[in-house]
PASEBA-1860 file (N, C-alpha, C; in nm, 3 decimals):
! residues 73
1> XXXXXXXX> 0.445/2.172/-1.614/0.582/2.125/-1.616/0.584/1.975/-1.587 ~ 0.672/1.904/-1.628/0.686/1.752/-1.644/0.796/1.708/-1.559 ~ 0.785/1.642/-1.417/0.833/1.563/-1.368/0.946/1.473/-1.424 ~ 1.062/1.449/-1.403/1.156/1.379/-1.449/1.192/1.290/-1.360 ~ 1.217/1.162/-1.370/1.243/1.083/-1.288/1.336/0.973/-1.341 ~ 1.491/0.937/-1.259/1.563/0.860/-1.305/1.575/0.729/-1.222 ~ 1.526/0.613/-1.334/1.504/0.487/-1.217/1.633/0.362/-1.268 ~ 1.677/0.314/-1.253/1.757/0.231/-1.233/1.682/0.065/-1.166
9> XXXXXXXX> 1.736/-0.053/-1.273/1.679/-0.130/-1.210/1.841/-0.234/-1.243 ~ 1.810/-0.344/-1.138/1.902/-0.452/-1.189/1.906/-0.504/-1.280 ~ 1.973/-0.584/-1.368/2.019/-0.646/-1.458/1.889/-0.759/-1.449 ~ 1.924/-0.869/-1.356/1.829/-0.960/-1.362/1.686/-0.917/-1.378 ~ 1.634/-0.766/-1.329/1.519/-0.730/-1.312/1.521/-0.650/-1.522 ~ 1.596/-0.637/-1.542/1.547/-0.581/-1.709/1.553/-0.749/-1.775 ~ 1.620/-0.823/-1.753/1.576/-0.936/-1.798/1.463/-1.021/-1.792 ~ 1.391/-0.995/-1.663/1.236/-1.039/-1.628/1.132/-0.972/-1.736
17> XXXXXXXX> 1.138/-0.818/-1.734/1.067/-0.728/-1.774/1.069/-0.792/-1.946 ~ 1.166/-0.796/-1.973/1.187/-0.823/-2.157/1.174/-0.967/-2.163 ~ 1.151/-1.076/-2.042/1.085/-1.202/-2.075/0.970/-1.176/-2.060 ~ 0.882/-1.121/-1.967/0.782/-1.143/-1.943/0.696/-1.014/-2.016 ~ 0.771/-0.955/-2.106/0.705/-0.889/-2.208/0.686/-0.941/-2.332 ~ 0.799/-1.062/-2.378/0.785/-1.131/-2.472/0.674/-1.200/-2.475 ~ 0.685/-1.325/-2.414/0.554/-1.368/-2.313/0.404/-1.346/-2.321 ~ 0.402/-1.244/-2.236/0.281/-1.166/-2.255/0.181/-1.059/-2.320
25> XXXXXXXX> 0.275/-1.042/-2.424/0.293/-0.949/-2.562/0.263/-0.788/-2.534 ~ 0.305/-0.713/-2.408/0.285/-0.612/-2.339/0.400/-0.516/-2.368 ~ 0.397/-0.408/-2.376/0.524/-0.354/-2.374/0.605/-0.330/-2.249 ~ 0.688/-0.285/-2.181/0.738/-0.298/-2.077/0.679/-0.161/-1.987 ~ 0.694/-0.082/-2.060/0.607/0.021/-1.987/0.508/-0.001/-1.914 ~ 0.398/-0.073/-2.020/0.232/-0.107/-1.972/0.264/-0.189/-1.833 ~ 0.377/-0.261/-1.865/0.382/-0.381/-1.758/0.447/-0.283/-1.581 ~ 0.504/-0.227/-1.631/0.604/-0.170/-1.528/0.430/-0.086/-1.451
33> XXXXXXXX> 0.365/-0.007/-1.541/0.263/0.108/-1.487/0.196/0.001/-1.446 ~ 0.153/-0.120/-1.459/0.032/-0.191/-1.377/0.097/-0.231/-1.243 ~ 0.203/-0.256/-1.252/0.283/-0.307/-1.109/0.289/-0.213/-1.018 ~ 0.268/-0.124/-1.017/0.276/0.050/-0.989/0.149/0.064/-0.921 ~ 0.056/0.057/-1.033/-0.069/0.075/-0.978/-0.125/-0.036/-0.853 ~ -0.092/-0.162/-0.870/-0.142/-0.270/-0.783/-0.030/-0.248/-0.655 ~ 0.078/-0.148/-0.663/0.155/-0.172/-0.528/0.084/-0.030/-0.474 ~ 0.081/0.054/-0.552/-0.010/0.161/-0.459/-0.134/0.134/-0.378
41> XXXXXXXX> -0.221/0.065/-0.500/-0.311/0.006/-0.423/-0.329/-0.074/-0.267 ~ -0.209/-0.172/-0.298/-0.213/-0.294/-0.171/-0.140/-0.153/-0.041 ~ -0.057/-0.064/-0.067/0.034/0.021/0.022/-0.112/0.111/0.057 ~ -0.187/0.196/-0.014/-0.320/0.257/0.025/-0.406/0.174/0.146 ~ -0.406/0.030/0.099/-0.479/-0.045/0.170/-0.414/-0.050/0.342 ~ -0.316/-0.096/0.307/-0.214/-0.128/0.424/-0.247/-0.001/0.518 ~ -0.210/0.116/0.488/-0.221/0.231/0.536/-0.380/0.280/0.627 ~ -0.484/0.241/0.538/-0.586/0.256/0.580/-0.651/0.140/0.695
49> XXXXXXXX> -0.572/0.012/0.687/-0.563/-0.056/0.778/-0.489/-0.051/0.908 ~ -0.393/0.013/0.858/-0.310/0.069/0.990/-0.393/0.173/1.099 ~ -0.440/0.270/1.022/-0.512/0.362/1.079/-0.664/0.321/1.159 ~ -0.732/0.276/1.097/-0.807/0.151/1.174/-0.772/0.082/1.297 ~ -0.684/-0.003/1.288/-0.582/-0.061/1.400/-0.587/0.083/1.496 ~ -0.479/0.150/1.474/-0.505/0.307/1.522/-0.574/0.291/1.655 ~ -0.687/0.378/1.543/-0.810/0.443/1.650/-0.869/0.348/1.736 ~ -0.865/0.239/1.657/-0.958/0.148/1.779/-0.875/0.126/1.857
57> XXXXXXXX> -0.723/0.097/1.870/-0.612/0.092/2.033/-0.668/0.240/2.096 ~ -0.692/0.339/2.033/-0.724/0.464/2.128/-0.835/0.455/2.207 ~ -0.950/0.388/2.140/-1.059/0.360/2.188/-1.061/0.226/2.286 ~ -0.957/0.172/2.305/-1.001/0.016/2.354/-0.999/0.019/2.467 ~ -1.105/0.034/2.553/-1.173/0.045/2.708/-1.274/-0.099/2.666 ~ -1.249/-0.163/2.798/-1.366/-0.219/2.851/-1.431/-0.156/2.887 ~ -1.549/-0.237/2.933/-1.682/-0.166/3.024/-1.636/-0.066/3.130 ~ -1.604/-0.175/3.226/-1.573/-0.072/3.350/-1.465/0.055/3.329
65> XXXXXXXX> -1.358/0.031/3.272/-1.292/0.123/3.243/-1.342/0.206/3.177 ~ -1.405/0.232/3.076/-1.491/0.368/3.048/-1.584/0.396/3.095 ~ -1.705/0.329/3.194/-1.751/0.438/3.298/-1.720/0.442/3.414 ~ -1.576/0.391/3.468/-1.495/0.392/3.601/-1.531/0.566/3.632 ~ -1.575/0.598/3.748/-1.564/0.728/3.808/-1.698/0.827/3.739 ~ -1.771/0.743/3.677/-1.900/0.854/3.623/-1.996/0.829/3.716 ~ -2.077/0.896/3.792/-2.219/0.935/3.833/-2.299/0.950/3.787 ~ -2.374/0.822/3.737/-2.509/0.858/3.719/-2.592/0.855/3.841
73> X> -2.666/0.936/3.846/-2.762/0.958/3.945/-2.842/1.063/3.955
END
């Protein structure tokens, strides 16, 4: 089954798309799906950077504070 999706853009923004399709001799589609792909990308990134950030605040002990109260002996 096929996904339907209704997008709406501004005025000034269908005017970009049909200059910068003239332009670049692309159809607007091609142009619209690469913008798509490079914002998923940079948002994937972001995300996986976030999570990074993350774990290491969970982890962030100094020395003493992570073996404060251990016995070796």
């Amino acid at each position: 089954m096929k996904d339907t999706i209704s997008i709406t853009f501004k005025q000034s923004t269908i005017d970009d798309l049909v200059g910068f399709s003239e332009l670049l001799g692309k159809e607007v589609n091609i142009m619209i799906e690469e913008a798509l792909e490079q914002y998923f990308e940079n948002e994937q990134k972001k995300l996986i950077e976030k999570g990074i950030e993350e774990d290491a605040s969970m982890t962030n002990l100094d020395y003493d504070e992570f073996w404060d109260g251990v016995d070796i002996g």
